[in-house]
ZAMI-60428 format. One record per residue (C-alpha): residue in three letters; x, y, z. Coordinates in steps of 0.2 Angstrom, whole numbers, plus 5000, padded with zeros to 4 digits. Layout:
ALAXYZ/...
END
This chain:
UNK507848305083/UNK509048405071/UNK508448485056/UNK509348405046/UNK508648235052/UNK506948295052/UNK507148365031/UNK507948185026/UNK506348105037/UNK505048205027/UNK505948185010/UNK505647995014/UNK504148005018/UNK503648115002/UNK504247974992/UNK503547825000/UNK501747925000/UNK501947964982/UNK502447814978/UNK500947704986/UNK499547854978/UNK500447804964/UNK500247594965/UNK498447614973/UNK496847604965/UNK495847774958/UNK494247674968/UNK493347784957/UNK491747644957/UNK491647654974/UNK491647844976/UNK490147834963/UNK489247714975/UNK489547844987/UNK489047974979/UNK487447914968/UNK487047764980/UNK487347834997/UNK487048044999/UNK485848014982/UNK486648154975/UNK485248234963/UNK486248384958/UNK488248354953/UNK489348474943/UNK491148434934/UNK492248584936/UNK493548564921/UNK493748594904/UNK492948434900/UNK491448324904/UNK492648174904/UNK491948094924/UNK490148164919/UNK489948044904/UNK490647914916/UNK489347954928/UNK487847964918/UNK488347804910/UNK488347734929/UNK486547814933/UNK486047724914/UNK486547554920/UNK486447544940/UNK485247684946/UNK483647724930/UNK482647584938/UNK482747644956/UNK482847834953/UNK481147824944/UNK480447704959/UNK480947844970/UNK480647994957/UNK482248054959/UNK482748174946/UNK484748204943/UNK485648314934/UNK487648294929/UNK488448464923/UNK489948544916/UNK490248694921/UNK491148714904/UNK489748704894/UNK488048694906/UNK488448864915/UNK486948934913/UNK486048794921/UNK487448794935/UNK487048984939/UNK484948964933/UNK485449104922/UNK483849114911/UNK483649184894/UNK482449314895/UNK480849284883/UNK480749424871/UNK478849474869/UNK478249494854/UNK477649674846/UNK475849694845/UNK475449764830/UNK475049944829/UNK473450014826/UNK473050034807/UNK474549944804/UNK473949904786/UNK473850094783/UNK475350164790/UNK476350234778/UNK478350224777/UNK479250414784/UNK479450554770/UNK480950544760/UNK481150704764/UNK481150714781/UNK482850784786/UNK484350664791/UNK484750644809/UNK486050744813/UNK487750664815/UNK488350724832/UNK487750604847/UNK486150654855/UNK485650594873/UNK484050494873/UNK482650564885/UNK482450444900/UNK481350304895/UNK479750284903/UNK479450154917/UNK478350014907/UNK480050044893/UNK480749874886/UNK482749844881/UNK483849964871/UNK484449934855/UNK486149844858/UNK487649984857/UNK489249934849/UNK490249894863/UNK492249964865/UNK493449934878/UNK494350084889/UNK495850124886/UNK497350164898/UNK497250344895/UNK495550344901/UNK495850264916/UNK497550384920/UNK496350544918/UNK495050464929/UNK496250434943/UNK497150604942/UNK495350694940/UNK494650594954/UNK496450624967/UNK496250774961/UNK494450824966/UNK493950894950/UNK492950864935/UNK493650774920/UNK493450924908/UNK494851014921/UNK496150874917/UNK496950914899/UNK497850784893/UNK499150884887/UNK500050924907/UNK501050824917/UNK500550754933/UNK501850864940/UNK501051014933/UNK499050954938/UNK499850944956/UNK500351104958/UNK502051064967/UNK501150954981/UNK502550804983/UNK501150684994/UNK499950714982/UNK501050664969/UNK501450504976/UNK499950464982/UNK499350484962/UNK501050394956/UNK500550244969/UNK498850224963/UNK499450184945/UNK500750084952/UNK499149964959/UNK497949984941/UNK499349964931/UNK500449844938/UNK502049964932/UNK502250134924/UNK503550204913/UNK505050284920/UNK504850454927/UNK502950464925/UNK502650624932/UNK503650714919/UNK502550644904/UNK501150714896/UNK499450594901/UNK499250574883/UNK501050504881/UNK500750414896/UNK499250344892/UNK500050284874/UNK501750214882/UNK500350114895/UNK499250054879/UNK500549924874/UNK500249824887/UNK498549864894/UNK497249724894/UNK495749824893/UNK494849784910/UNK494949884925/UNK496349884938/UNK496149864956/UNK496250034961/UNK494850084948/UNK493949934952/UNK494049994972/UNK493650164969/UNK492050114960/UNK491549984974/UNK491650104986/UNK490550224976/UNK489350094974/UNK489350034991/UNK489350234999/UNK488350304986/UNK487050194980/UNK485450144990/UNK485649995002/UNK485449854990/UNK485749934973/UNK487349844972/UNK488749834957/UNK487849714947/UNK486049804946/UNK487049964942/UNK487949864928/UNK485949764921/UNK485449934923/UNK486450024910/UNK486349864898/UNK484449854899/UNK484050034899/UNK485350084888/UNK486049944877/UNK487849964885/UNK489049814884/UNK490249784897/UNK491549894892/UNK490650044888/UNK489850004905/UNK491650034913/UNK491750224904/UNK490150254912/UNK490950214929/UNK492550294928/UNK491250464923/UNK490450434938/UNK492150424949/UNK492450604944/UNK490550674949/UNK490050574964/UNK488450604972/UNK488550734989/UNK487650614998/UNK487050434998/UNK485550424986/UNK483850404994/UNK482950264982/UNK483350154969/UNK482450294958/UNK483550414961/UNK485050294959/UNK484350254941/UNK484150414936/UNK485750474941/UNK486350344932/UNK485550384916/UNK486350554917/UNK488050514919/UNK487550384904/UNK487050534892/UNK488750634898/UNK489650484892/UNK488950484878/UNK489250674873/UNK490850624878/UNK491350434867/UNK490350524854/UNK488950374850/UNK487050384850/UNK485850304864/UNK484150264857/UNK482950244872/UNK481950074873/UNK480450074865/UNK478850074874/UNK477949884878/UNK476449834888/UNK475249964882/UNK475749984864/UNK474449874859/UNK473049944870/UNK472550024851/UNK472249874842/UNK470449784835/UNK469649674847/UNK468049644856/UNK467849794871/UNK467149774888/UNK466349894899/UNK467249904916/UNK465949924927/UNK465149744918/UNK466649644923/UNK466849724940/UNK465249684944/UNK465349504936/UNK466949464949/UNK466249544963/UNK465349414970/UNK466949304964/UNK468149404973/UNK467049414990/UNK466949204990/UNK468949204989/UNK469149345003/UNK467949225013/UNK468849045009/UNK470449155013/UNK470249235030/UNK469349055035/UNK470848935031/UNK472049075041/UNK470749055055/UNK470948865056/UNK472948875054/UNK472949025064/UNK474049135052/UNK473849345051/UNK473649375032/UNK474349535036/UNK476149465042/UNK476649485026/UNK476349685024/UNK476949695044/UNK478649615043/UNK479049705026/UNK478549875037/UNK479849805049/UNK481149755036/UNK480949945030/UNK481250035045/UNK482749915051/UNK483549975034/UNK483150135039/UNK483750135055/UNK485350035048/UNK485450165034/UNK485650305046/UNK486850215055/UNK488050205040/UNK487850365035/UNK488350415053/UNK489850315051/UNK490350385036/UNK490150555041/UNK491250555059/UNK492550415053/UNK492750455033/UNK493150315022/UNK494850325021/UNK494550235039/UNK493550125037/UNK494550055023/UNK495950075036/UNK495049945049/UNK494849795036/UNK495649665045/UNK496849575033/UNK497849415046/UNK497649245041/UNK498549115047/UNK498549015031/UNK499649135024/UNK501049135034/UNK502649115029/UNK504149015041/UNK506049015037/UNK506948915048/UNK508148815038/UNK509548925043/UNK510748735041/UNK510548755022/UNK510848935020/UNK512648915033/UNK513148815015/UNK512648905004/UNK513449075012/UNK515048955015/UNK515348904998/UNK514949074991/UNK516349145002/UNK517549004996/UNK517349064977/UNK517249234982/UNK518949214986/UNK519749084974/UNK519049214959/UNK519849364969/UNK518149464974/UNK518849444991/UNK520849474990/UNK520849545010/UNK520249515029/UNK519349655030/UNK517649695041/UNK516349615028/UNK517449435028/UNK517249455047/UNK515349505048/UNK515049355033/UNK516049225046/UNK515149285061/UNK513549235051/UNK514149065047/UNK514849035065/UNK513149065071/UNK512448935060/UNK513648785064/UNK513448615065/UNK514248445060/UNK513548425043/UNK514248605039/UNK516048555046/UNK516048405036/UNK515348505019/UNK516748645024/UNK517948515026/UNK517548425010/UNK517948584999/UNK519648615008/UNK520148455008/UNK520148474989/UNK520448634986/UNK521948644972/UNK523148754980/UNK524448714967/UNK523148834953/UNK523648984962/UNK523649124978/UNK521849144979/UNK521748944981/UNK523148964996/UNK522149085003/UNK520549025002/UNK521148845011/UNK522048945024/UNK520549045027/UNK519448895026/UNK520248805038/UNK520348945050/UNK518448985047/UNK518348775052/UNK519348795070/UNK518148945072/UNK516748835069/UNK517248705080/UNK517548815095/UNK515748885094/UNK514848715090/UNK514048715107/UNK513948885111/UNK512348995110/UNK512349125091/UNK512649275097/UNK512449435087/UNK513949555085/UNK514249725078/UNK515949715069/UNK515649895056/UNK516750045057/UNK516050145071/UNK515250305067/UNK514650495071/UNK513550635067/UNK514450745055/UNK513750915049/UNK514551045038/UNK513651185029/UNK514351265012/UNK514651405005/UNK512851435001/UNK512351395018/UNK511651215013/UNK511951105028/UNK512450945023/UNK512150795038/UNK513250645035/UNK513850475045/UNK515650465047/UNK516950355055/UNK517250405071/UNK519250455075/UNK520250355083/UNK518650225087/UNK519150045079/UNK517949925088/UNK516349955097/UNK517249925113/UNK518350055111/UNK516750185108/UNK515850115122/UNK517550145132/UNK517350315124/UNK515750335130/UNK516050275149/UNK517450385151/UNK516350545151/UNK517250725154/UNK517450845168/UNK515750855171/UNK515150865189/UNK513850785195/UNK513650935209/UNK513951055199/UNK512251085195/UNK511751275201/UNK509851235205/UNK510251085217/UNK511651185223/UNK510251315228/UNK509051185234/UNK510251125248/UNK510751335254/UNK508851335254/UNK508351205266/UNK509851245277/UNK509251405280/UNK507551335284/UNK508151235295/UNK509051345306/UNK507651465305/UNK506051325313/UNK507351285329/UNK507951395340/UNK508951235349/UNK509551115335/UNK509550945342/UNK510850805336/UNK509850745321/UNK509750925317/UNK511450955317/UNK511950795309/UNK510550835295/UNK511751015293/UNK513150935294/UNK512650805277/UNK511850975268/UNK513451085270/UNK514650955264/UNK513450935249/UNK513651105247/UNK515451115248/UNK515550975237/UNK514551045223/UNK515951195222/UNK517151065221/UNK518151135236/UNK518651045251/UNK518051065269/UNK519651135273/UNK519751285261/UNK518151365269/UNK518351295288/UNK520351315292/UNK520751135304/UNK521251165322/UNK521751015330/UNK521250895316/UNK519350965318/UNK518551085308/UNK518151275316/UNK517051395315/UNK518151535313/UNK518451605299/UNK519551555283/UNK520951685280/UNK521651695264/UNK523051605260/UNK524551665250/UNK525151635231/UNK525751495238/UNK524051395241/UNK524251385258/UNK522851425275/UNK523651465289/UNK525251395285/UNK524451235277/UNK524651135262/UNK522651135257/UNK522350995242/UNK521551035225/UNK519651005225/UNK518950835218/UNK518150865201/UNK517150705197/UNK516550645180/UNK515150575172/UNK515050445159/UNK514350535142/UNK513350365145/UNK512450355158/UNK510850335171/UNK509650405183/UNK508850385195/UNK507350455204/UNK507150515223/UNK506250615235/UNK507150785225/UNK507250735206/UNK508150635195/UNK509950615203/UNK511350515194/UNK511650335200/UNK513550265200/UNK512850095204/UNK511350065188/UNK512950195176/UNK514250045181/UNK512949895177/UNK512349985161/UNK514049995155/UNK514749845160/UNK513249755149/UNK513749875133/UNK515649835134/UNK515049655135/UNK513949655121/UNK515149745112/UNK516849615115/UNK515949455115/UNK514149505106/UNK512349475113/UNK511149325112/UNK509449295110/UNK509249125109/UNK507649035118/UNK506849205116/UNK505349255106/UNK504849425099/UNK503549515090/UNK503949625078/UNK502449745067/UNK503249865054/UNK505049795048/UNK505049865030/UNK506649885019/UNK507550035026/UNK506850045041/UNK507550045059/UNK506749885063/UNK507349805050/UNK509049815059/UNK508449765076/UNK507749625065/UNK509249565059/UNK510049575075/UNK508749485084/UNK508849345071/UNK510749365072/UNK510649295089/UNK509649145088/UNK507849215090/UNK506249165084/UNK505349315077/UNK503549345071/UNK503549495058/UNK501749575051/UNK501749665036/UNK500349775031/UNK500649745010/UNK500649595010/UNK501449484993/UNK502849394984/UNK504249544984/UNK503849575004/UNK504149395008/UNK505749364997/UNK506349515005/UNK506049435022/UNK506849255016/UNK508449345009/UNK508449445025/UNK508549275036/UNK509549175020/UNK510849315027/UNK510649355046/UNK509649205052/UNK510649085066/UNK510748915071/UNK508948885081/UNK508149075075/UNK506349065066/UNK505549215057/UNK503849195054/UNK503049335040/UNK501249375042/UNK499849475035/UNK499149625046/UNK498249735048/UNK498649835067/UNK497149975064/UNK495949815065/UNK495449745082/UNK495049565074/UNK496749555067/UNK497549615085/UNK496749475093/UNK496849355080/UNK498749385081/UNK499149375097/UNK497949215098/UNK499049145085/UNK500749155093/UNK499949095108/UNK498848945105/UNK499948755105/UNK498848685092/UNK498148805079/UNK499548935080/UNK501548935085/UNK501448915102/UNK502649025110/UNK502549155125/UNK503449305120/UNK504849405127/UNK504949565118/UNK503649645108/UNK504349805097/UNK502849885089/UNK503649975073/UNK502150005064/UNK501450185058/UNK500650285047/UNK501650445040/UNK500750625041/UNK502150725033/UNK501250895030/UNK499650885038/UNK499251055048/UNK498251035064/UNK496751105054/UNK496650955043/UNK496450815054/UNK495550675046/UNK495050505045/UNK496950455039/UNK497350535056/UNK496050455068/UNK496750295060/UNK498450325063/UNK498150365080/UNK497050205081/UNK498550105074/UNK500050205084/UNK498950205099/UNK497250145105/UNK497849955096/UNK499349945103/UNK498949965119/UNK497549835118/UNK498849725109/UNK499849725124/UNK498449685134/UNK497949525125/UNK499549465129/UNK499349495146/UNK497849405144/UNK498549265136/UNK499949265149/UNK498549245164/UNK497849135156/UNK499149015153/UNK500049065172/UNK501449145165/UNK501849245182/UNK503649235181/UNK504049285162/UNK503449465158/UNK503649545138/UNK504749675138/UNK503949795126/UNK505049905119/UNK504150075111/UNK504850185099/UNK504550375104/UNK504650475087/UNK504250645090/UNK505650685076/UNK504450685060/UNK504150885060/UNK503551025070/UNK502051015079/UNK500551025070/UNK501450965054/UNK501350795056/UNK499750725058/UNK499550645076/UNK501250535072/UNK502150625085/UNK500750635098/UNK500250475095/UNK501850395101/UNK502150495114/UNK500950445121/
END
């Protein structure tokens, strides 16, 4: 079925189903029924911002169900999660105790009036002790944005917060390191959503002012990550985020925003190691509390005592000894009745106190294993290893039909307002692109316009029609043949010059006396004077085994001599001379006597001898390997180019083929085999590793441009450093019912990780990741399609894969493992 067909079906069928919801009954009797009669739903919650269905259900309950819920003693409850949210999450109010009153109360006399003031610089509270009960309440006060800009630069940085004067640059803090430069300039980026222009150059106070304006007071996401992953590295196993957070309200009275200054402290002075107990975690955290304080300038009070404050107070005493021997005899009877009721139900009382023994030594045991993880991998990979693919986020342009108008009319006014006034390569490329996208609804759109264009208003009409109805005949021509992708831009050539200061300056330039691809690849098949036996080594190799031969028999036999024969005129025709110069001809056969020179005239013994043959090589061109080496083949040369001056006259297709694509960015290399893939009538599955709105609108105005009649790019989250993700990615493209459903036929793995200026001395975790994404993934990627193709008996259709060597990103040892990585 066309597409168009299959758009007007489901544009019908849209409005038919809106149309009946629309007519039909809400039913919303029967769903009570359902709900209250058949599940006997005790527990229901309304999320909105009114309790509008509640009412109408406990109205229900009142008239229908109170006589048979209090038959059956069921208890219901209907909440809004607008106004019962603390019931929704049992969020009880704690019960505040009151004081007992202090001994001699009646006598206690108020504090001298001349008892010196407290002094009005903070002071940091002692930490309370255990039986403390809450802090006084500390008037709370947002972050603000220069907070968070000196926490992230301190903490990229590696160095305390007092080390970071707000006065410098973050150009000046990094000491001329570009990478860490961009690295900090990324991160605000992510907390900030955007940052002024030229960020680095500004002052972190002027920075943070400019970023105040428009700063909400809540922490970003990288602020937000950085202390998760403090929290989650740092902190005992189970101290999470939230007992961090009650802790510094109930110990200290801290609301939720000085909360976040106590955390965005604590990214700057992270523990060494993972903290040991929840007591240590505390007491760490009361530190970093206190140093806060010093810091905002406010006073912590610690929480006053509870539990034993009224130990002093009137009232009868007992002796100790009295009452234990009073429930002695009491405790003994329960120990009895205890252990006997265990014996008849045959339970261990002491289960309890063994599987908490057990529940502490496998947190132990998984404790250790974390921190040995941390330690060998580093966190930087195991964030790097979070798989991120879903399905449900993918992204499909196929409607290639509506963008062919769309493009068509564009050109049409292009030219009637003179932006295009000549046919020059971009009016060719822009009709190539719509050629590739023809069908009858777009000649009969085309043919509209030019049917009514109003040539009598001008040139550019004229033109435009004449154009128009060439572009049609085109069209026409093409409406049955397969889209086919075709370079049509100026060829082009290395060019380097250097200047006067001895600056060398790279550049693309158009290359002379090139027009067309064709011509270049012409250019290319002609080769020069290049002999291919010209080369000195082989040359030698032959004299060799001549000489070894001569030398093992004393009585050469007729192979033997045959075998000389072959090797000598290999000889002779690698000094591109003939036979005849070095053996004079006696009879029409050569001799063995010897040559004689021959006069100014060229000639041996009064002979005419010919010029040697000198034979080229394509500049383009290919081996192939024998028994010697690597020996130039005429045959595969004279394929290889006729396919290339192919491609380059009539342009290549790729329609019925499917291809996987991981790492297409803006800019990048792949992003032009991209385009060309979708040029010629592909269907292409593209991850991406940042996953959002710009990257796909990228990707849509990429195929709204490039994509052909019958292409399909697919955009998809990934993540190629996670094995889920791998797997889950080539299950997708494979499975019929879940997923696409295709079986591919080229797989080019773009994706990487750059390394620019990493020595071989500092090789960490962001290495081993890239050299798990660049290298260990791939190569299981490629075998879960060879999985998948087993397992489907796809014998006769491999996946050409089609890897990207890149050894050209620096020295070695100045890149990471990029290089290594795809080498290997």
């Amino acid at each position: 079925m066309r597409p168009e067909v299959e758009q007007e079906l489901a544009h019908t069928l849209l409005v038919e189903l809106l149309a009946y919801q629309f007519a039909s009954p809400v039913r919303w009797i029967e769903t009570q029924d359902v709900i209250l009669g058949e599940k006997t739903t005790e527990r229901i919650v309304e999320i909105g911002p009114a309790d509008t269905l509640g009412v109408m259900a406990k109205r229900t309950l009142a008239s229908k169900y109170e006589a048979y819920d209090a038959a059956r003693s069921v208890q219901r409850q209907i909440l809004c999660y607008n106004k019962d949210a603390k019931d929704i999450y049992y969020d009880v109010d704690p019960v505040e105790e009151e004081a007992a009153p202090a001994a001699g109360g009646g006598e206690a006399t108020p504090a001298s009036s001349s008892a010196p003031a407290a002094a009005a610089t903070p002071v940091a509270a002692a930490p309370p002790p255990p039986g403390a009960g809450p802090a006084a309440q500390v008037p709370d006060a947002p972050v603000g944005a220069v907070d968070i800009l000196r926490t992230l630069v301190a903490q990229k940085l590696k160095k305390p917060l007092a080390d970071i004067p707000l006065s410098k640059a973050i150009k000046d803090l990094v000491g001329g390191k570009s990478t860490l430069q961009n690295e900090i300039l990324g991160d605000l980026g992510k907390e900030f959503g955007s940052t002024p222009e030229k960020p680095e150059d500004t002052p972190l106070d002027e920075l943070g002012a400019s970023m105040q304006a428009t700063f909400n007071g809540q922490l970003g996401k990288q602020s937000s990550s950085l202390i998760a992953r403090l929290v989650s590295s740092k902190m005992p196993g189970g101290f999470n985020i939230t007992a961090v957070r009650k802790h510094l309200e109930t110990r200290w009275g801290l609301g939720s925003g000085r909360q976040d200054g106590v955390l965005l402290l604590s990214l700057t002075a992270e523990p060494a190691a993972r903290l040991g107990s929840e007591n240590d975690a505390k007491a760490w955290l009361d530190d970093m509390a206190n140093k806060y304080a010093a810091t905002a300038g406010i006073n912590l009070s610690a929480p006053t005592a509870g539990g034993d404050a009224g130990a002093g107070a009137g009232g009868m005493m007992m002796d100790p000894a009295a009452l234990e021997a009073l429930t002695k005899d009491q405790k003994a009877l329960f120990k009895q009745q205890l252990e006997l009721f265990a014996r008849y139900l045959k339970m261990d009382l002491r289960a309890g106190d063994k599987a908490f023994v057990g529940s502490q030594q496998a947190a132990s045991a998984l404790q250790a294993q974390l921190d040995l993880w941390n330690t060998e991998h580093g966190e930087f990979y195991a964030a790097g290893i979070e798989p991120s693919f879903s399905a449900l986020k993918a992204r499909v342009y196929d409607s290639s039909w509506n963008w062919a108008r769309q493009d068509a009319l564009l050109m049409y006014y292009d030219i009637i307002f003179g932006r295009l006034k000549a046919v020059d390569r971009e009016i060719v490329s822009r009709c190539i692109h719509i050629m590739n996208r023809s069908n009858p609804l777009l000649l009969d759109f085309m043919q509209y316009h030019i049917d009514n264009c109003p040539t009598e208003r001008g040139e550019t009409y004229e033109l435009a029609k004449m154009l128009g109805e060439q572009l049609i005949d085109n069209c026409k021509d093409v409406l049955g043949e397969a889209p086919v992708y075709k370079d049509v831009a100026l060829p082009t050539g290395p060019n380097l010059s250097i200047d006067a200061r001895g600056n060398m300056n790279y550049a693309e330039v158009p290359r002379a006396s090139v027009r067309k691809l064709e011509h270049h690849v012409k250019e290319m098949a002609d080769g020069g004077k290049i002999s291919e036996y010209g080369n000195r080594t082989k040359v030698q190799h032959d004299l060799q085994r001549i000489y070894k031969l001569i030398r093992q028999q004393h009585k050469l036999s007729k192979s033997s001599q045959l075998q000389i024969k072959n090797l000598y005129s290999n000889v002779v025709h690698s000094l591109s001379m003939n036979e005849g110069q070095i053996m004079p001809m006696e009879n029409g056969k050569a001799t063995n006597g010897q040559a004689k020179k021959g006069g100014k005239n060229g000639r041996v013994n009064g002979q005419h001898l010919k010029p040697g043959k000198v034979e080229t090589v394509p500049f383009l061109h290919l081996k192939r390997k024998d028994e010697h080496g690597w020996e130039y083949s005429k045959k595969l040369t004279g394929i290889y180019l006729e396919g290339l001056e192919h491609a380059a006259r009539a342009g290549v297709t790729f329609q019925g083929k499917n291809a996987l694509m991981t790492g297409a960015g803006a800019g990048s290399i792949g992003a032009e085999v991209l385009q060309g893939l979708i040029s010629g009538g592909a269907k292409v599955i593209v991850t991406t590793s940042r996953f959002s709105r710009e990257v796909t609108e990228y990707y849509q105005s990429m195929y709204a441009r490039y994509g052909a009649r019958g292409s399909q790019l697919v955009v998809v989250p990934f993540n190629q450093g996670s094995l889920q993700d791998v797997n889950a990615l080539v299950s997708y493209i494979y499975d019929v019912k879940k997923g696409l459903g295709w079986d591919l036929d080229y797989i080019v793995p773009f994706a990487a990780i750059p390394e620019n200026g990493r020595e071989i001395d500092n090789i960490d975790s962001k290495s081993e990741l890239a050299h798990r994404i660049m290298l260990t993934n791939l190569l299981r990627m490629l075998g879960a399609v060879k999985a998948q193709k087993q397992e489907r008996g796809f014998e006769t259709r491999p996946a050409q894969v089609i890897l990207p060597l890149s050894p050209n990103h620096g020295t070695f040892g100045n890149d990471g493992l990029y290089a290594e990585s795809k080498l290997a």
